[in-house]
Residue frames as qw, qx, qy, qz and C-alpha x, y, z in Angstrom:
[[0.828, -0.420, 0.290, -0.235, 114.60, 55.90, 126.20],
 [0.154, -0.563, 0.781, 0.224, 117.74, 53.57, 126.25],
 [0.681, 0.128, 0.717, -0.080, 115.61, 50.39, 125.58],
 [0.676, 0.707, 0.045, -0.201, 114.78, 52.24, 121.96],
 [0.064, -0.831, 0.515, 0.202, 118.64, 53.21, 121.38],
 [0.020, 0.490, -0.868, -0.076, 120.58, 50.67, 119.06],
 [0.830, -0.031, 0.309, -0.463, 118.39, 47.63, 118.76],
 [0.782, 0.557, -0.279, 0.027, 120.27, 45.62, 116.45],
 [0.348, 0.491, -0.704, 0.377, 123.32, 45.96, 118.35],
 [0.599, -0.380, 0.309, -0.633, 121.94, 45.33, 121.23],
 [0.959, 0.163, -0.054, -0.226, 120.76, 41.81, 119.96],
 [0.722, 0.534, -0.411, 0.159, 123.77, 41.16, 118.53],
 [0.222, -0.477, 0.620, -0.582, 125.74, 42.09, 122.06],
 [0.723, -0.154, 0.126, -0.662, 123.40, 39.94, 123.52],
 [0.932, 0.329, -0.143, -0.043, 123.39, 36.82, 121.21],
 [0.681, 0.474, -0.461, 0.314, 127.20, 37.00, 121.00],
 [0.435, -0.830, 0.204, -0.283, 127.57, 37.81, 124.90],
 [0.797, -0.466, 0.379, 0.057, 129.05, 34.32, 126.43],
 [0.876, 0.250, 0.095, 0.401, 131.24, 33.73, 123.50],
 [0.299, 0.739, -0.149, 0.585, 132.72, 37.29, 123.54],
 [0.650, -0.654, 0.318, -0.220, 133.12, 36.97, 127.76],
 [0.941, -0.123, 0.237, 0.209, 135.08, 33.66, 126.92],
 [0.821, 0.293, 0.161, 0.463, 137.52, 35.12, 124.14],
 [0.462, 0.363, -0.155, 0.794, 137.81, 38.44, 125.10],
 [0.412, -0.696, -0.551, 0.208, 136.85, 39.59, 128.92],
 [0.310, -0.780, -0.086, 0.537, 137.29, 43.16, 129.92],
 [0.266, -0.014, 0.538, 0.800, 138.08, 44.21, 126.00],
 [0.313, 0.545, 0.073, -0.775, 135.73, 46.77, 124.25],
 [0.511, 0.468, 0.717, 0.078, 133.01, 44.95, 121.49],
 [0.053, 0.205, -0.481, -0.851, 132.65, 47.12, 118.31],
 [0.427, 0.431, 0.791, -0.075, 128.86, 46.11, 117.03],
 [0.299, 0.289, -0.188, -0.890, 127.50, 47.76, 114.08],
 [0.656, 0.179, -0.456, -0.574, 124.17, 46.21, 112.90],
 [0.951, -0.248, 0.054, -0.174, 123.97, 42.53, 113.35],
 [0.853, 0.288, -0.337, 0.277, 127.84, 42.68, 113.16],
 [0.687, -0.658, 0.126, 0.282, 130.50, 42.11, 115.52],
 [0.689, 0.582, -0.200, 0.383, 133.89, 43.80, 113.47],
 [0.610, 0.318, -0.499, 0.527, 136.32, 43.31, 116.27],
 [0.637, -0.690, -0.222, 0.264, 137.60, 43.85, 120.45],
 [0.319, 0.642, -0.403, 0.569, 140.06, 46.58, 121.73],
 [0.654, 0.053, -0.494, 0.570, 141.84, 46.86, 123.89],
 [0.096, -0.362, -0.440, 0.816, 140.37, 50.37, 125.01],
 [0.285, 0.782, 0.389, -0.396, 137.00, 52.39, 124.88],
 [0.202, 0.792, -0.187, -0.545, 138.84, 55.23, 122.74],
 [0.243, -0.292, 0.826, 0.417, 140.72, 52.33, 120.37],
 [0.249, 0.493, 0.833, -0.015, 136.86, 50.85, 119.65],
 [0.327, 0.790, 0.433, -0.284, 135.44, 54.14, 118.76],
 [0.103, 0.666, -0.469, -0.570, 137.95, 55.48, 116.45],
 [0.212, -0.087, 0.911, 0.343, 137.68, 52.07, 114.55],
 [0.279, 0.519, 0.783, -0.199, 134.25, 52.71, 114.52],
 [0.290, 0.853, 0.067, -0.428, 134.39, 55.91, 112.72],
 [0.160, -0.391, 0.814, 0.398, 137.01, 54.49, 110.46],
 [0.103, -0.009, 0.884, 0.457, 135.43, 52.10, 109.42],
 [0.062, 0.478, 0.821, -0.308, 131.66, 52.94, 110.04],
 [0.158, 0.416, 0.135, 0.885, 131.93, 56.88, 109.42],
 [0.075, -0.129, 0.513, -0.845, 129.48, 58.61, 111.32],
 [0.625, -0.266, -0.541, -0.496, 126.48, 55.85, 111.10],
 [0.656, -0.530, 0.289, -0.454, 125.08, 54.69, 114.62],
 [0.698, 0.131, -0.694, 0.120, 127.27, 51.91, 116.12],
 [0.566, -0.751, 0.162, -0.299, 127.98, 50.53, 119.60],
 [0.352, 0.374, -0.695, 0.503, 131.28, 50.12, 121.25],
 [0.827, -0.492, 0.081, -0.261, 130.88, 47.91, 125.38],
 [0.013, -0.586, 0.747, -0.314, 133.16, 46.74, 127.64],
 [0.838, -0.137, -0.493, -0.190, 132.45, 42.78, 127.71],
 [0.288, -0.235, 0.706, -0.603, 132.00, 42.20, 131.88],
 [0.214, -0.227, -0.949, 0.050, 130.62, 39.40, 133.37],
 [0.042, 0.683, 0.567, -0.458, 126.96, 39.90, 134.51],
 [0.218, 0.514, -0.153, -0.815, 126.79, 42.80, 131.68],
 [0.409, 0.315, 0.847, 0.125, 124.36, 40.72, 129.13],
 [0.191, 0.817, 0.475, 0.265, 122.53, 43.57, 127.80],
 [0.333, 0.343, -0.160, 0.864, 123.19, 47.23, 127.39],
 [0.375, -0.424, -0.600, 0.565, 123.25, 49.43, 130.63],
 [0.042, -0.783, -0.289, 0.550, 123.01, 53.00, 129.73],
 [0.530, 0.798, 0.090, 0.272, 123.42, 55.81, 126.87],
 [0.486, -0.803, 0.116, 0.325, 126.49, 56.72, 127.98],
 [0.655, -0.106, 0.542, 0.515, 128.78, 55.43, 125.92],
 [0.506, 0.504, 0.539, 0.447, 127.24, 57.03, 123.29],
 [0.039, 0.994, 0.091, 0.047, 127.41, 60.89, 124.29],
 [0.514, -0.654, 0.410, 0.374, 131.08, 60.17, 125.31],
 [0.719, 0.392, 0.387, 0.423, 131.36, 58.57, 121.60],
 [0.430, 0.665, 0.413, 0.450, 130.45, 61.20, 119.91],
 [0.480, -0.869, 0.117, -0.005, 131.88, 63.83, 122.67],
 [0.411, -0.755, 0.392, 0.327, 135.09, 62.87, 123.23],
 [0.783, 0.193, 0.471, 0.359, 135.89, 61.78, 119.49],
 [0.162, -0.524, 0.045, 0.835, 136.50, 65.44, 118.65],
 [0.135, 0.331, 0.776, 0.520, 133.55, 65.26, 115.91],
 [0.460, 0.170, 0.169, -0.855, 130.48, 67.37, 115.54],
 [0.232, 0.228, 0.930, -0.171, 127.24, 66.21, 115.81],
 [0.188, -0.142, -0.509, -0.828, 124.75, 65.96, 112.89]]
């Protein structure tokens, strides 16, 4: 169930929501854990940084929209790990 998926980031997304809307609207959050390590510019820019710097531990990469406060669906995350040309453990 999505509600289980990520909890931590989630929070964090959450918590940090109206300050990330103010500094960087329509830019792609990076969250691992209870951290926030940076905006792109695009989806595919966020998830390669994530495996850079992250490797292949569960993070979460959102597009910061207005009215998007919490996360919406698992999408993001089969496309992660899909279209990053990795295999899944």
């Amino acid at each position: 169930m999505v509600s289980n998926l990520l909890p931590q980031e989630r929070a964090t997304y959450h918590k940090e929501y109206k300050s990330l809307l103010k500094l960087a609207p329509g830019r792609f959050v990076l969250i691992h854990k209870r951290s926030v390590l940076g905006t792109f510019a695009t989806w595919q820019k966020a998830v390669d940084a994530g495996y850079e710097r992250i490797g292949l531990k569960p993070f979460l990469v959102l597009q910061i929209l207005q009215g998007q406060a919490c996360y919406r669906s698992e999408a993001p995350i089969r496309r992660a790990v899909h279209s990053s040309g990795r295999k899944r453990t």
